[in-house]
N, C-alpha and C positions, 0 to 999 in steps of 0.2 A: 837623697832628695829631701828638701825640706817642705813641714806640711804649713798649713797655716796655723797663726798662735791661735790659743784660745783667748775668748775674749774678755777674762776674767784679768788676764794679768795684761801691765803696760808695756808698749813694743821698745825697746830699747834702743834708740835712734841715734847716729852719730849723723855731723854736718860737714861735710867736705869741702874746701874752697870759704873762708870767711872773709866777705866783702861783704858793700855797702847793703846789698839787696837782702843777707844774712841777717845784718842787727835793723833792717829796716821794716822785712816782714817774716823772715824764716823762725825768728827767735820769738815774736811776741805770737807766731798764731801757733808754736810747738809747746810754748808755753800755758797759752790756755786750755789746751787740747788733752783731758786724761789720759787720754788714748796712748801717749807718748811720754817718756823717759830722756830727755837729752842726756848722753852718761859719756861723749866723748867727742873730739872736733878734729879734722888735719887741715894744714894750712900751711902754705911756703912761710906766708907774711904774718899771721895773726891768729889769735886765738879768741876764743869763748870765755868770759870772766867765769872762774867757779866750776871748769872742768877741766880734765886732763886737756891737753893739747899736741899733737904730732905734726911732725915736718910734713906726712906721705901718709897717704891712705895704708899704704902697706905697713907701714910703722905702727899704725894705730887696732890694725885686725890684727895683728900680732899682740899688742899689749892688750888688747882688751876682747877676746875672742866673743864673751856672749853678745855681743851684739847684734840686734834681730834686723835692721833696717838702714841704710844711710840717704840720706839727700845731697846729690852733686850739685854743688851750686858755682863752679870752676866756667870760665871762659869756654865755649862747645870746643874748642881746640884740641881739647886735653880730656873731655869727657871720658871718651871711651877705652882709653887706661883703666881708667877709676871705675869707671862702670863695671868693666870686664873682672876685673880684679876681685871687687864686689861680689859679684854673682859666684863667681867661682870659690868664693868663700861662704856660699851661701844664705848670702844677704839680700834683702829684697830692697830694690832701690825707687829712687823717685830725682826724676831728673827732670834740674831747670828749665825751664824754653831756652834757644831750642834745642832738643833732645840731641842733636850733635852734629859734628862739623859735615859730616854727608847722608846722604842716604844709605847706604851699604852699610855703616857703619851702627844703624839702628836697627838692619835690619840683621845685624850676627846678632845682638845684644838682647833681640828679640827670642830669636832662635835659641839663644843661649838660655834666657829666664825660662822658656818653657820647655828646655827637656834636664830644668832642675826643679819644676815645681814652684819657680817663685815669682814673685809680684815686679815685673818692670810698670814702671808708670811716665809718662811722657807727660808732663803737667804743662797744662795753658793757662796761665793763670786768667786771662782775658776772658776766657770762657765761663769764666763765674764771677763776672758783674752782672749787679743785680739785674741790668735791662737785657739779657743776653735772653733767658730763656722765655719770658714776654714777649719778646721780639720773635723769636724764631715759631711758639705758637701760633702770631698773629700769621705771618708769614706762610705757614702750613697752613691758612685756611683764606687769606689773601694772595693770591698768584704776585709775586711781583713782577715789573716790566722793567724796571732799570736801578742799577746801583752806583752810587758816588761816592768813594768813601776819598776822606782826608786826614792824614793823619801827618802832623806837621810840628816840630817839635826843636828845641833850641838842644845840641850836642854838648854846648858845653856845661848845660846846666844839669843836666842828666847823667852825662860821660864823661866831666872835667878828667885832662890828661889822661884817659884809659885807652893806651897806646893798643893793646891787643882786639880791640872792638873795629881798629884799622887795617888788624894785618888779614891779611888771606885767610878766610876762615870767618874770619869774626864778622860777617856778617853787615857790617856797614850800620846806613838808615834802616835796612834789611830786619836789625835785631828790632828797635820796637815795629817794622811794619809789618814782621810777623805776628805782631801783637792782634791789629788789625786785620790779618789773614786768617788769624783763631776764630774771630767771631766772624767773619763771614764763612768761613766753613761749615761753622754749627748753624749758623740760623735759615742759610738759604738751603730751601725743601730739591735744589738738585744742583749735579756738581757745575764746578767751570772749566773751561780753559783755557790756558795765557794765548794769545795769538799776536802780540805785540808786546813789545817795551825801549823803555829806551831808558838808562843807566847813567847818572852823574857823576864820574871818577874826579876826584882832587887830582892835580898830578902828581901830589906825592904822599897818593893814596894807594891803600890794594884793594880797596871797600870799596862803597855807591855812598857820597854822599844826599843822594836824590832819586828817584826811580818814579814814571809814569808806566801803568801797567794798563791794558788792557785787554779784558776777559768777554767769554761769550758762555753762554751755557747750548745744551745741544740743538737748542730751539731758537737762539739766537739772542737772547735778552742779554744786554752789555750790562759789564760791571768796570767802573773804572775808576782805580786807586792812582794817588797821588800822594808818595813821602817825601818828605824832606827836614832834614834837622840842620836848617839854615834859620827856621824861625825864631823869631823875637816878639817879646810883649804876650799877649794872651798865644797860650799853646792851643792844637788843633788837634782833638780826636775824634772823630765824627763819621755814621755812616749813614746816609740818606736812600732810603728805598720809595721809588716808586711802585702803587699798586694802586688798581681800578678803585678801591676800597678810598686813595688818598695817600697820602704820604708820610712813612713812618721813618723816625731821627732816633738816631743815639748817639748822644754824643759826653763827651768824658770821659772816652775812654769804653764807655756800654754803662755808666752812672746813674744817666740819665735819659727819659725816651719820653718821645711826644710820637702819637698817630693823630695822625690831620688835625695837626696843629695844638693836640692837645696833651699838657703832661701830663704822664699816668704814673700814680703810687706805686711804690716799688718797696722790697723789703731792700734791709739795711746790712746785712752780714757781706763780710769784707771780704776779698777775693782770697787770700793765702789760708784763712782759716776751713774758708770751703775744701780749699785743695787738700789740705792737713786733715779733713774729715773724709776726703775720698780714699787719701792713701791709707787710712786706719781701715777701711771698708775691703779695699782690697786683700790687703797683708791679712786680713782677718780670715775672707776667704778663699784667700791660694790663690788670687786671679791676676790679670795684665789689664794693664790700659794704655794701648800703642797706637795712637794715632800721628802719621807724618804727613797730614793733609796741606798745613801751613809749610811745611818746610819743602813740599815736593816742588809746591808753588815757587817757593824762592829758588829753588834750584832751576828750575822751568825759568823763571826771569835771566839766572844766567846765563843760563843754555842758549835763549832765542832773542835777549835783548841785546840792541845797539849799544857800542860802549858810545860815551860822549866823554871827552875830557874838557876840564873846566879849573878854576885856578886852584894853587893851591890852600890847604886846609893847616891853620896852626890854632894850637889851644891858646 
């Protein structure tokens, strides 16, 4: 069983799966972060300039065994190989959004990090914009009465030909509007749930290109989401809460926040560097952080949601 490192020395981190999201925030916030040693990568397709590099997670715990930590950053498809593999080599992991292609499947990995002693972590990265936890304060002291969120976004500008985002699994509009599932999770003071949906299949899709969702909490206060990655021109990240108090926005993403009408000062620290400071905290002290709030939701959409089918979808 392994314990947690001391905090005197740097955790020795390899990066699995190197894509766009890799050199776009995984690399600059493990770089600034002492806390962390990049010392190794695997990747079918591509490597890390300046480190070893492997085909296969297994390829790489073989050649490089001290490694104390990996971050899966692979398609949720394929996660829980690599995760599994991981842990059982005794490494404490930190996996992409979302943590993986089902429920079940998070919750062996779960089971499995804690009766080895080590740190799984389910990272939202959404959850640490700056207006996320502002909001969710205001909100624990303001009741809200209703939510709108929109989160609407161009595919091909985001997912240019990323064939596996369509197949079964990959989550569709699903992958960022779990984005938007993160921070409503965190910020409203009680849960919801789905009691409608309705689902926009391409026909020669396996994914939702589109998804209207509609939630209730146990008292009745609506929440209702609207994806879509058909959009063009300005992109749409936004969640709009009603409360007696007035009406609090975030939008950007969680960027930026106005309460009745006015915007409020926010600090500046980036979202993956936050994350890259939680998982130093954890690995530090033996602990998990497994939340599948966002992804149960998406599951529940297609559990109880209408299909629709709609024309087909090319890059």
């Amino acid at each position: 069983m392994m314990s947690a490192i001391q905090s005197a020395s740097a955790i020795k981190l390899a990066i699995v799966g190197v894509g766009k999201i890799v050199h776009d925030q995984h690399l600059p916030a493990v770089a600034a972060n002492a806390d962390f040693q990049l010392v190794a990568s695997a990747s079918r397709n591509n490597t890390v300039e300046g480190l070893p590099g492997f085909r296969s997670i297994e390829e790489m715990l073989a050649a490089v065994p001290d490694i104390d930590a990996v971050s899966l950053c692979m398609p949720p498809q394929y996660r829980y190989a690599a995760a599994h593999a991981a842990l059982s080599a005794g490494k404490h992991v930190f996996l992409e959004k979302p943590p993986g292609a089902t429920l079940s499947e998070v919750a062996d990995l779960e089971a499995l990090a804690a009766s080895r002693g080590l740190t799984l972590f389910t990272s939202w990265h959404s959850r640490y914009a700056p207006a996320v936890q502002p909001a969710k304060a205001y909100l624990a002291a303001h009741a809200p009465t209703s939510m709108h969120v929109v989160w609407k976004e161009d595919v091909r500008h985001w997912h240019p030909n990323q064939e596996w985002i369509w197949q079964a699994g990959g989550l569709g509009v699903f992958d960022p509007g779990i984005n938007a599932l993160s921070i409503v999770t965190e910020i409203l003071p009680s849960l919801i749930f789905l009691n409608r949906a309705t689902l926009e299949f391409p026909e020669n899709r396996d994914a939702p290109i589109a998804a209207q969702l509609h939630f209730q909490d146990a008292a009745g206060m609506p929440v209702h989401a609207e994806f879509d990655w058909r959009q063009t021109g300005k992109q749409s990240w936004d969640i709009i809460v009603g409360t007696a108090a007035g009406e609090l926005k975030l939008s950007d993403g969680g960027a930026r926040l106005w309460i009745a009408g006015v915007e409020q000062p926010l600090g500046k620290e980036a979202e993956y560097p936050s994350l890259y400071r939680r998982f130093a905290e954890l690995v530090r002290a033996g602990r998990p952080d497994v939340d599948v709030a966002p992804l149960r939701h998406v599951a529940d959409a297609f559990m109880l949601g209408k299909r629709s089918v709609v024309d087909a979808f090319h890059d």
